[in-house]
DOMARZA-381010 format. One record per residue (C-alpha): residue number from 1; residue in three letters; x, y negated, z. Coordinates in nm, 2 decimals, decimal comma. Example, Ala and Ser with C-alpha at 12.3 -4.5 7.8 and 13.67 -1.06 7.14 Angstrom:
% DOMARZA-381010
+------+------+--------+--------+--------+
: resi : resn :      X :      Y :      Z :
+------+------+--------+--------+--------+
:    1 :  ALA :   1,23 :   0,45 :   0,78 :
:    2 :  SER :   1,37 :   0,11 :   0,71 :
+------+------+--------+--------+--------+
//
This chain:
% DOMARZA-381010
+------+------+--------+--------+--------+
: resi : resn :      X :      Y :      Z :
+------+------+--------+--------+--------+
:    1 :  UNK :   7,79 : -18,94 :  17,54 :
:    2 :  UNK :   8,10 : -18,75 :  17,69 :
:    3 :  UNK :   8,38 : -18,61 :  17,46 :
:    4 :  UNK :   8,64 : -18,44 :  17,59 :
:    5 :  UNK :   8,99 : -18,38 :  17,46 :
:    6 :  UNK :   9,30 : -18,15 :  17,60 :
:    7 :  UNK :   9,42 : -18,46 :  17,81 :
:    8 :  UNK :   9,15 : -18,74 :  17,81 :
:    9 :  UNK :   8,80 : -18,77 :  17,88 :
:   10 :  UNK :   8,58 : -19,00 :  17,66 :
:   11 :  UNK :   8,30 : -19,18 :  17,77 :
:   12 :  UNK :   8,00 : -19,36 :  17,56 :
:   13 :  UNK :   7,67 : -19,51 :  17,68 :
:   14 :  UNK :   7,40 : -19,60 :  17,39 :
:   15 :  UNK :   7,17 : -19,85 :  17,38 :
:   16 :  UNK :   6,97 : -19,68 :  17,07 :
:   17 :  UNK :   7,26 : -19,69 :  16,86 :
:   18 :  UNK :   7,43 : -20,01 :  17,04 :
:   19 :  UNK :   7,73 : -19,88 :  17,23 :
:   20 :  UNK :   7,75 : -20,06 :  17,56 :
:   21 :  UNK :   8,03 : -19,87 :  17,70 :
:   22 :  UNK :   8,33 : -19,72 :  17,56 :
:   23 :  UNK :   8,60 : -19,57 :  17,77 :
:   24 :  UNK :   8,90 : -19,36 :  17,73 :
:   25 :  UNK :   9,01 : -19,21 :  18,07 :
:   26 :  UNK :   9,40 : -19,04 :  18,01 :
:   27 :  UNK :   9,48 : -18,77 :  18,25 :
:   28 :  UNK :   9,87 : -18,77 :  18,35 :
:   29 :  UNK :  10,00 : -18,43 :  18,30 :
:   30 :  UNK :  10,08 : -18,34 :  18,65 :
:   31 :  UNK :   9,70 : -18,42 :  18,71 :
:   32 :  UNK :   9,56 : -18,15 :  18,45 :
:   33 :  UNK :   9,89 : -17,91 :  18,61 :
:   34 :  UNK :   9,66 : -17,82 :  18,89 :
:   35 :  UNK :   9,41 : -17,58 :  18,70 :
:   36 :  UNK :   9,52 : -17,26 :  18,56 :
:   37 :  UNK :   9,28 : -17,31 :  18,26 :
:   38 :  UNK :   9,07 : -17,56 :  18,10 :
:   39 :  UNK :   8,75 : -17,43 :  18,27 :
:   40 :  UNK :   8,88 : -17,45 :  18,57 :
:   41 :  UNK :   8,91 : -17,83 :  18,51 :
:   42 :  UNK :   8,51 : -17,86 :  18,51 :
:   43 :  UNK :   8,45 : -18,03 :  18,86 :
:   44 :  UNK :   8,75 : -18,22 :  18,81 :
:   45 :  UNK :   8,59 : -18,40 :  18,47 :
:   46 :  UNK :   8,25 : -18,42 :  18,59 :
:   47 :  UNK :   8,37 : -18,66 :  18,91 :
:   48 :  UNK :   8,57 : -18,87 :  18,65 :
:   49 :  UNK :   8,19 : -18,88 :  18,40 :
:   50 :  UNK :   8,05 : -18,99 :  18,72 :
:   51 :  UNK :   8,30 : -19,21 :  18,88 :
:   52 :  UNK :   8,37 : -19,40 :  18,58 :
:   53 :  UNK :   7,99 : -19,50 :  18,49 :
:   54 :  UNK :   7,95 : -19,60 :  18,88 :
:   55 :  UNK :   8,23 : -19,86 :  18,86 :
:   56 :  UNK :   8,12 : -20,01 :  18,51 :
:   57 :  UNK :   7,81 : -20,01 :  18,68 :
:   58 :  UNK :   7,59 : -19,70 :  18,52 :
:   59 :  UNK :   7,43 : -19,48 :  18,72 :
:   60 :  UNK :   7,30 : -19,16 :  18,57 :
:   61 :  UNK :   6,94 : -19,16 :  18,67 :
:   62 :  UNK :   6,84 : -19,45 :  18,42 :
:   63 :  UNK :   6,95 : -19,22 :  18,13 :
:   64 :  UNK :   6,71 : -19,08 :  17,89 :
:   65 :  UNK :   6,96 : -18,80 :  17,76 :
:   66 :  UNK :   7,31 : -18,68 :  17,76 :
:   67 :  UNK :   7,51 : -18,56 :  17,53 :
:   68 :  UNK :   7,83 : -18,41 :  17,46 :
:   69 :  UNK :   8,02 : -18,29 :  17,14 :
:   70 :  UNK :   8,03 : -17,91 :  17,12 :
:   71 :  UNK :   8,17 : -17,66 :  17,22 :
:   72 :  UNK :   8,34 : -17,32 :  17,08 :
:   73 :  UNK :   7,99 : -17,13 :  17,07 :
:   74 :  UNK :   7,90 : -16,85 :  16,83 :
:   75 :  UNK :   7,88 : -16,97 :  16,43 :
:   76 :  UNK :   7,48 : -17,13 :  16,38 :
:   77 :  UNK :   7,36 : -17,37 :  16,14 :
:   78 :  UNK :   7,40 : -17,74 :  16,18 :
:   79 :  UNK :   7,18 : -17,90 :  16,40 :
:   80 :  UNK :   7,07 : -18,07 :  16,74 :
:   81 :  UNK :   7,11 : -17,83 :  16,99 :
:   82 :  UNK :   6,95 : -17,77 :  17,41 :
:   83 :  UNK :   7,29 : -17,70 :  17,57 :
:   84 :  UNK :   7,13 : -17,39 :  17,78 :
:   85 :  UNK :   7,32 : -17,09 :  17,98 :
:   86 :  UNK :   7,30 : -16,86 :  17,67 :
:   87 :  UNK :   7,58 : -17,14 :  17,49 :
:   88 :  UNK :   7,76 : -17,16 :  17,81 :
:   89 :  UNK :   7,77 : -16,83 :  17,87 :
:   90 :  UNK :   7,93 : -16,78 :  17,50 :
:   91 :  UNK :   8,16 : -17,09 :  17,56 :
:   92 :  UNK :   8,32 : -16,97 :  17,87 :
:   93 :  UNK :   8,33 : -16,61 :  17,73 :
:   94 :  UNK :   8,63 : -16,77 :  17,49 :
:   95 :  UNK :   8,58 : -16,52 :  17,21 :
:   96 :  UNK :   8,54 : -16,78 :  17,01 :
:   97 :  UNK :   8,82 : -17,02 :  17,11 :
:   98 :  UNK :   8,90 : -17,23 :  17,43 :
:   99 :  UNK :   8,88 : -17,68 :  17,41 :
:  100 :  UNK :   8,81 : -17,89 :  17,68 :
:  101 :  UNK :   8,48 : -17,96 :  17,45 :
:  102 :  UNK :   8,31 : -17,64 :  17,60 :
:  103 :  UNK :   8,39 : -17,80 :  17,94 :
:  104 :  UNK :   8,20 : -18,11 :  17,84 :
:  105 :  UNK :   7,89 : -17,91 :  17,73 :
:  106 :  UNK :   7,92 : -17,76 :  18,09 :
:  107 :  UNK :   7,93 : -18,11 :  18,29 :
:  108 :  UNK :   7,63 : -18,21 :  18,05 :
:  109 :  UNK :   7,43 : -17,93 :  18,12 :
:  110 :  UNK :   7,48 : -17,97 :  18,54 :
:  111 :  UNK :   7,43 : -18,33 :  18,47 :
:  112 :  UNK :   7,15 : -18,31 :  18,27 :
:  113 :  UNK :   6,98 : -18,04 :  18,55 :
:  114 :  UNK :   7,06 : -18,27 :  18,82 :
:  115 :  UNK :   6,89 : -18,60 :  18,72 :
:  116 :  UNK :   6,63 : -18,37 :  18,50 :
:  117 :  UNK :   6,77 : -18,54 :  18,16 :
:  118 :  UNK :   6,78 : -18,33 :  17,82 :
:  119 :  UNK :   7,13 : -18,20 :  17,79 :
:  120 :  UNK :   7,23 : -18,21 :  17,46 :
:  121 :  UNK :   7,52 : -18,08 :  17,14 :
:  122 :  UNK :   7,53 : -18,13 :  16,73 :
:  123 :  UNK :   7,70 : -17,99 :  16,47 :
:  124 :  UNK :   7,93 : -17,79 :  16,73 :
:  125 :  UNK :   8,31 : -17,78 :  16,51 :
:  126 :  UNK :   8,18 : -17,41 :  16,46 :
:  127 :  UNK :   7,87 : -17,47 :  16,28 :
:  128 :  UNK :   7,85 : -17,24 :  16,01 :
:  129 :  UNK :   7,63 : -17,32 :  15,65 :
:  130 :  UNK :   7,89 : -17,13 :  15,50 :
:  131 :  UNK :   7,79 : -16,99 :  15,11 :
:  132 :  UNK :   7,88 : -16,61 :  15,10 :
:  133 :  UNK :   8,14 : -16,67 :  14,84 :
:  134 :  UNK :   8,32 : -16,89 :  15,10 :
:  135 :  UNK :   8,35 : -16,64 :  15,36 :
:  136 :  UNK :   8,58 : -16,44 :  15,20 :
:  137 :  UNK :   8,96 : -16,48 :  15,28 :
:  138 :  UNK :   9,12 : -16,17 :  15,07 :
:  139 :  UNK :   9,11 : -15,97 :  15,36 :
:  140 :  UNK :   8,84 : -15,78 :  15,50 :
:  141 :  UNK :   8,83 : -15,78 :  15,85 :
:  142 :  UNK :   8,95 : -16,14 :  15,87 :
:  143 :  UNK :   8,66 : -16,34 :  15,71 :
:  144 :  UNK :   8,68 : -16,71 :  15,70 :
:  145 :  UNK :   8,51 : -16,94 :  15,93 :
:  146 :  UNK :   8,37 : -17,29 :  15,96 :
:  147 :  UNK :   8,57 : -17,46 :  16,22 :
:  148 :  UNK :   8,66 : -17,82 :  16,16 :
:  149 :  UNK :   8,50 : -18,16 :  16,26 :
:  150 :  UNK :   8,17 : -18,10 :  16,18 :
:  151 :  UNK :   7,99 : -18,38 :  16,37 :
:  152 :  UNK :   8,18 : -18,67 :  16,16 :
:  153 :  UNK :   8,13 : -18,47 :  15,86 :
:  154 :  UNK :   7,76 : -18,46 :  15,87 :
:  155 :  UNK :   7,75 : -18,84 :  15,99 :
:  156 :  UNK :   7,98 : -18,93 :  15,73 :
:  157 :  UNK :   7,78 : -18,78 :  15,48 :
:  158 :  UNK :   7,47 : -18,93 :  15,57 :
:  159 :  UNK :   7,64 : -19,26 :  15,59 :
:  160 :  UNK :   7,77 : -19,24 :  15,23 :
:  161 :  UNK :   7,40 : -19,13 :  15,11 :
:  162 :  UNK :   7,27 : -19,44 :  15,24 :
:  163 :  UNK :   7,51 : -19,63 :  15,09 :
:  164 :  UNK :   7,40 : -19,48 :  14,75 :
:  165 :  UNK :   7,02 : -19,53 :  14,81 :
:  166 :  UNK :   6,97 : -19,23 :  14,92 :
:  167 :  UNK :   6,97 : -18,89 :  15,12 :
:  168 :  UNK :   7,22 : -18,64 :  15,30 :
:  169 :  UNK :   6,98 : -18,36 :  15,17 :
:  170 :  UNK :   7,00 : -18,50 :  14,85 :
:  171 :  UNK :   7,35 : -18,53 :  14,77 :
:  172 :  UNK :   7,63 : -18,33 :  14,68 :
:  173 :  UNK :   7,93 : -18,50 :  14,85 :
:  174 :  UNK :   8,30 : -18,40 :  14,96 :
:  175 :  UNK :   8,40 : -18,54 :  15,27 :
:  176 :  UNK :   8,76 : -18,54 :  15,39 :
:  177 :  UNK :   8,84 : -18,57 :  15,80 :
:  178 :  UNK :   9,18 : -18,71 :  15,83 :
:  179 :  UNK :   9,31 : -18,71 :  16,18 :
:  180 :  UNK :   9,51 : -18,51 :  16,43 :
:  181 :  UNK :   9,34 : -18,20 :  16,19 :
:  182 :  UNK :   9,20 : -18,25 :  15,80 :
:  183 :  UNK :   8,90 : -18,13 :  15,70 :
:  184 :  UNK :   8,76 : -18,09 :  15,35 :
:  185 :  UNK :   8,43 : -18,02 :  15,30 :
:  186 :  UNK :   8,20 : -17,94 :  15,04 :
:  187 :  UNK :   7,85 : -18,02 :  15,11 :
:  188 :  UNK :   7,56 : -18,00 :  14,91 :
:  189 :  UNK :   7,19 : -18,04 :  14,97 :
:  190 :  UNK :   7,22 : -18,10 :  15,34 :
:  191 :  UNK :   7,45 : -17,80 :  15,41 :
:  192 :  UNK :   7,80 : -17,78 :  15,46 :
:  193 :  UNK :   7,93 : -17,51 :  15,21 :
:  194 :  UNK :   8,22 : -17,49 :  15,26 :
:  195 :  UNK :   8,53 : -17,63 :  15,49 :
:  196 :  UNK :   8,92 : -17,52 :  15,57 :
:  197 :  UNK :   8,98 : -17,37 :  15,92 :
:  198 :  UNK :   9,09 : -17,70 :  16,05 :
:  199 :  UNK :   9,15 : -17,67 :  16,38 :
:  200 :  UNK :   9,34 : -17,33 :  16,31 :
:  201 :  UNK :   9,54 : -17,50 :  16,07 :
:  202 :  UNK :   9,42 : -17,38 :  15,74 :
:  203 :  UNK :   9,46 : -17,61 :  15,43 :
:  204 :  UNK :   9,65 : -17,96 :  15,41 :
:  205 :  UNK :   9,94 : -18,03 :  15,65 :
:  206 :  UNK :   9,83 : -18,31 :  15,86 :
:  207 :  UNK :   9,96 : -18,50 :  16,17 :
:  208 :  UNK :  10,07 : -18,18 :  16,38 :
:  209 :  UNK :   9,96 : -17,91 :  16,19 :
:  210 :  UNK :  10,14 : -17,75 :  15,94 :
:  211 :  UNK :   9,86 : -17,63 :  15,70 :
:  212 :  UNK :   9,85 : -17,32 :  15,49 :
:  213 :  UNK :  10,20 : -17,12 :  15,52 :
:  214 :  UNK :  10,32 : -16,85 :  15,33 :
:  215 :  UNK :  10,21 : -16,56 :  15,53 :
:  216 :  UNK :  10,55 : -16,35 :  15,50 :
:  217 :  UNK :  10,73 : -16,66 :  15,67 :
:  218 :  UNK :  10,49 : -16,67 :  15,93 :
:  219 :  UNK :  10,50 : -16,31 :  15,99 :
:  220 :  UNK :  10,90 : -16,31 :  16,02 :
:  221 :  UNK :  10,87 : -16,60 :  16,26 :
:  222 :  UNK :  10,62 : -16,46 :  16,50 :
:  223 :  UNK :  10,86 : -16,08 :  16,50 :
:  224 :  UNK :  11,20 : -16,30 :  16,55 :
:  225 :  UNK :  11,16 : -16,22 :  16,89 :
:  226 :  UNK :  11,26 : -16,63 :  16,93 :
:  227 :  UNK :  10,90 : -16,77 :  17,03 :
:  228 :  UNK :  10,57 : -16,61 :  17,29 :
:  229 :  UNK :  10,26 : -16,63 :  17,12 :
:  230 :  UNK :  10,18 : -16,94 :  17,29 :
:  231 :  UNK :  10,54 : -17,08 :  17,19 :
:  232 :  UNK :  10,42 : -16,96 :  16,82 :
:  233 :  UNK :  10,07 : -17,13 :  16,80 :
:  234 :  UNK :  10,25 : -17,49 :  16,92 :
:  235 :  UNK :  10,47 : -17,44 :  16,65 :
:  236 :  UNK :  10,23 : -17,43 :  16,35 :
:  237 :  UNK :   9,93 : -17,65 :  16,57 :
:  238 :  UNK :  10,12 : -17,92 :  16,75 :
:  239 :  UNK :  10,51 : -17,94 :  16,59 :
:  240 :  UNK :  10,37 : -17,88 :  16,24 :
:  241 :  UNK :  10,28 : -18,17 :  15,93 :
:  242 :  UNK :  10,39 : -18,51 :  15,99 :
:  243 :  UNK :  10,55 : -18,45 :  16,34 :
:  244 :  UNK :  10,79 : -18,21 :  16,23 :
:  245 :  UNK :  10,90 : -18,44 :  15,90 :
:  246 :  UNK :  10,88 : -18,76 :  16,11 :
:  247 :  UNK :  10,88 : -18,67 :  16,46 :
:  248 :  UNK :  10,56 : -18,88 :  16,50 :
:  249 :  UNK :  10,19 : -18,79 :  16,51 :
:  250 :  UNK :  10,11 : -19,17 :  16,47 :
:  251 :  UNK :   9,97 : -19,27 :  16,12 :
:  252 :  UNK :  10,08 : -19,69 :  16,21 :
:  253 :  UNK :  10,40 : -19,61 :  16,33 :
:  254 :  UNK :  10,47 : -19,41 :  15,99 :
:  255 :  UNK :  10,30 : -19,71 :  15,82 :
:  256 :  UNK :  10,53 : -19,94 :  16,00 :
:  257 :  UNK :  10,84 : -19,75 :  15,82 :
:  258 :  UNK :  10,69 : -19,75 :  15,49 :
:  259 :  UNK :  10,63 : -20,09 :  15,49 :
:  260 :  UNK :  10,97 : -20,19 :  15,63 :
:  261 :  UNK :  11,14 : -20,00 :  15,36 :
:  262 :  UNK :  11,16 : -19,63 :  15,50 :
:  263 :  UNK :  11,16 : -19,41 :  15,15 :
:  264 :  UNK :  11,09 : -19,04 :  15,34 :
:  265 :  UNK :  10,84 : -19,20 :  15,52 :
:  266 :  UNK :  10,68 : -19,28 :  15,21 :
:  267 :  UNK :  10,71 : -18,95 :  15,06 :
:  268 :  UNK :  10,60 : -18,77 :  15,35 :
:  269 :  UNK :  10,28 : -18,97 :  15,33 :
:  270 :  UNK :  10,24 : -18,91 :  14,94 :
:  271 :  UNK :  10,32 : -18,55 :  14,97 :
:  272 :  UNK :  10,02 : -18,51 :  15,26 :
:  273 :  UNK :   9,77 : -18,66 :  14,99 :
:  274 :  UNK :   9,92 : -18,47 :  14,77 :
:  275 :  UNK :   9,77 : -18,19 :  14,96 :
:  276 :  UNK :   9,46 : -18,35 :  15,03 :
:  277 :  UNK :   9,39 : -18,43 :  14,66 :
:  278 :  UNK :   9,43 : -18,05 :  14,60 :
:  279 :  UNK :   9,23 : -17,93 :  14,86 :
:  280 :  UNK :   8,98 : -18,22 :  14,71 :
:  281 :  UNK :   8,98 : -18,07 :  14,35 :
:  282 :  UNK :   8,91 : -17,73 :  14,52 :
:  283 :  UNK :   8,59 : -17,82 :  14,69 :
:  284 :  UNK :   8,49 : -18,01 :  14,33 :
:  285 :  UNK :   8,51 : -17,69 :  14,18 :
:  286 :  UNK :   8,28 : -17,52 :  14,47 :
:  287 :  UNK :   8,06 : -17,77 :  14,39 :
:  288 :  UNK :   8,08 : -17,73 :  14,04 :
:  289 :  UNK :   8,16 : -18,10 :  13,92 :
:  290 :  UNK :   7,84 : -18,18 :  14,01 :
:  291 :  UNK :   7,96 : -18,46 :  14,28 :
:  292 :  UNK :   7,81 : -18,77 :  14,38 :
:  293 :  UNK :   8,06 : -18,91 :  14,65 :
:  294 :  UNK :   8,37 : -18,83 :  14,77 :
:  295 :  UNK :   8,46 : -18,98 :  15,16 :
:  296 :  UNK :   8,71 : -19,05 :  15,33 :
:  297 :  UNK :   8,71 : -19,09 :  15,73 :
:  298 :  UNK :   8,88 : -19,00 :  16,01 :
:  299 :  UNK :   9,13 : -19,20 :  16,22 :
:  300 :  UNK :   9,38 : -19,22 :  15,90 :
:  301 :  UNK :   9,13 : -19,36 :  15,71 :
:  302 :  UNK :   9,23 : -19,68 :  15,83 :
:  303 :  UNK :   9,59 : -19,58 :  15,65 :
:  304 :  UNK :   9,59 : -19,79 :  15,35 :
:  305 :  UNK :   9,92 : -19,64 :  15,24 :
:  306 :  UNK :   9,72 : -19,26 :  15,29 :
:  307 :  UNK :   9,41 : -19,39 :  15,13 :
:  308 :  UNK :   9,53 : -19,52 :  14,85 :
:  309 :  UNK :   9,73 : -19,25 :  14,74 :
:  310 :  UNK :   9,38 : -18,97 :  14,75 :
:  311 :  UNK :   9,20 : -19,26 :  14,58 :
:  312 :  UNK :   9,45 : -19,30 :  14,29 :
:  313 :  UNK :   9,46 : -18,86 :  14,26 :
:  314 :  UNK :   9,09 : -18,85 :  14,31 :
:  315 :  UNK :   8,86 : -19,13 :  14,20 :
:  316 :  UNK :   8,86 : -18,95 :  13,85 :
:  317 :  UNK :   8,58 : -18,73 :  14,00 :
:  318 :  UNK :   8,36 : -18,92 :  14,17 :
:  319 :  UNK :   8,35 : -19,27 :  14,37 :
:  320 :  UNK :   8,53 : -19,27 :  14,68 :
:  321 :  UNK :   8,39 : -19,40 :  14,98 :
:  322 :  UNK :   8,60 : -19,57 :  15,31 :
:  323 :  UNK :   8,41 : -19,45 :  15,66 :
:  324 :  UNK :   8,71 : -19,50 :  15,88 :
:  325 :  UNK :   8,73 : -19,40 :  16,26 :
:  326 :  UNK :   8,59 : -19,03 :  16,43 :
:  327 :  UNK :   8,29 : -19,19 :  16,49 :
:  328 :  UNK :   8,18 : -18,92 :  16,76 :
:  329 :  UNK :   8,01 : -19,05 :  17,01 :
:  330 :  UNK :   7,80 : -19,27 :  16,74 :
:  331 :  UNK :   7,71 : -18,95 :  16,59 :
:  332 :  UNK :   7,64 : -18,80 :  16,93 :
:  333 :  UNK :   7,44 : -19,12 :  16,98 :
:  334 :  UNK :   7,25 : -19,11 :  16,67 :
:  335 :  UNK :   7,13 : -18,75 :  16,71 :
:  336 :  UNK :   7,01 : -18,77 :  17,05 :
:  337 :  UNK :   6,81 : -19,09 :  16,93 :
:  338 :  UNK :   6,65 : -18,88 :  16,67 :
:  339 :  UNK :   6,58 : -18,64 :  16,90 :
:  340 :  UNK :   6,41 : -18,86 :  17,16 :
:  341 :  UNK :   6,20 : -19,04 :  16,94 :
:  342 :  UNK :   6,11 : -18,67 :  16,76 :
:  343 :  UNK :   6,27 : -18,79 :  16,38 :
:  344 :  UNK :   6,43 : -18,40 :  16,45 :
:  345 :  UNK :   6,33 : -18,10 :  16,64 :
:  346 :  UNK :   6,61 : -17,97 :  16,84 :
:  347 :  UNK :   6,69 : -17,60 :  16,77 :
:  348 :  UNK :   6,74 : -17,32 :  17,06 :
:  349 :  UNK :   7,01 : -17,14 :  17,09 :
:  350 :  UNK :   6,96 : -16,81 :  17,16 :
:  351 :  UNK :   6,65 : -16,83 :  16,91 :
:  352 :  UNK :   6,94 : -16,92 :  16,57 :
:  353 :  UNK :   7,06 : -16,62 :  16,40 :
:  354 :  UNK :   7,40 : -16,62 :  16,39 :
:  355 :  UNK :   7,51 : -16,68 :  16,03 :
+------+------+--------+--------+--------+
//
């Protein structure tokens, strides 16, 4: 399993759903200063995939399947997917957004054509299950997408439905991603309904992201003649939410300064779940109140400060449920074993209609 982020390369190898290997290779900045762009950075992150399972002893020929968390391909439904040319071909295309993730689906598929593996994605971050009511923003060339962290989602979900004795595609759930981005999404029935533009920066404030502005403010910004478009973007993506409060991204450091007495910390905590409890009440009403489970997961999960607050705002409208961590590559893992030992089909790519 092969994740990759804007300055690290992760690295999983599966046993079923035993991870064997887990590695986090950082990438100094002056390294990733030689490429232009992040697909020029392909060759580059294939020799670290392979150079890193040589020396902890791995070599690629003995694997069944390889997979890699998608990519920015066109909107389809939910799913294990072939990575084939016709999603690479969209990825590299970037008109529907650049990460490194595309990169990964690129090394998977060479990788997977070299050593004649199945090269695998699921639940890409731009799956779309979207109900028509939900794609409607309030303007109408600019209708809302699903882009958030899909792939925990769904394994979230299916996580919590097990827990209660039963099915993903039998439950109505809201599941809440709380990381570097926060998702909310309503799912029912096995489909995702509806999500905030995560990655964008739509809904809550979280670690870097600033959330849902006022758009007049962020119009004045933008003409102030002050900041490039690039300059813009970092500001609401990367300087936004907790960073610009507390000049940290790192839930245990904030954690650290509320325990030790630090009172804005504190409050800049509260007033995230604040957010997140509204954005929560939202997706209860997409669902109409009829909600099993609501889950929390995510790497803030572990936040007990964070937690505690949705809980106490939120547990009035269903149970909540504690799935802490990204859980990725187990996700990644699971779906490829379900794919291998044919529990699910996967779907082609250039045979989904685009939602």
């Amino acid at each position: 399993m092969i994740n990759f982020g804007s300055t690290s390369t992760k690295i999983s190898v599966f046993e079923n759903t035993a991870e064997r290997l887990k590695v986090s290779v950082k990438h100094l900045p002056e390294e990733l200063a030689l490429y232009r762009t992040v697909g020029e950075q392909k060759e580059f992150r294939e020799e670290t995939v392979v150079r890193t399972l040589k020396e902890q002893g791995f070599q690629l020929e003995q694997f069944q399947a390889i997979a890699s968390r998608g990519g920015n391909c066109r909107p389809v439904p939910g799913g294990i997917y072939r990575i084939n040319e016709a999603m690479l071909e969209d990825i590299k295309s970037g008109r529907y957004g650049i990460h490194a993730t595309g990169v990964g689906c690129e090394v998977a598929f060479e990788l997977g054509k070299k050593f004649r593996i199945p090269a695998l994605t699921a639940d890409p971050p731009i799956a779309d299950e979207f109900c028509e009511l939900a794609r409607f923003s309030g303007k109408k060339e600019l209708p809302r997408i699903s882009s958030g962290h899909v792939l925990n989602q769904k394994r979230t979900a299916r996580i919590v439905a097990q827990m209660r004795g039963t099915s993903y595609e039998k439950s109505n759930m809201i599941v809440v991603h709380l990381g570097g981005g926060v998702s909310v999404g309503a799912h029912r029935r096995g489909k995702l309904i509806d999500m905030n533009n995560a990655l964008d920066g739509e809904g809550p404030f979280s670690p870097e992201r600033t959330g849902t502005i006022v758009v007049e403010e962020v119009i004045h910004l933008c003409f102030s003649g002050e900041y490039t478009e690039e300059e813009a973007s970092r500001y609401f993506k990367g300087q936004g939410g907790l960073t610009s409060y507390l000049g940290t991204n790192n839930g245990e450091e904030i954690e650290k300064r509320i325990v030790s007495g630090d009172a804005y910390a504190k409050m800049v905590f509260q007033a995230m779940a604040y957010q997140v409890s509204k954005e929560i009440g939202g997706m209860y009403t997409v669902l109409e109140g009829k909600v099993d489970a609501i889950a929390l997961t995510g790497g803030l999960a572990h936040s007990k400060c964070l937690t505690e607050e949705i809980k106490k705002r939120t547990g009035c409208l269903a149970p909540v449920y504690l799935v802490p961590g990204e859980n990725e590559m187990v996700a990644l893992a699971e779906s490829s074993l379900r794919y291998l030992t044919g529990a699910e089909k996967a779907r082609e790519y250039e045979e989904v209609i685009t939602c």
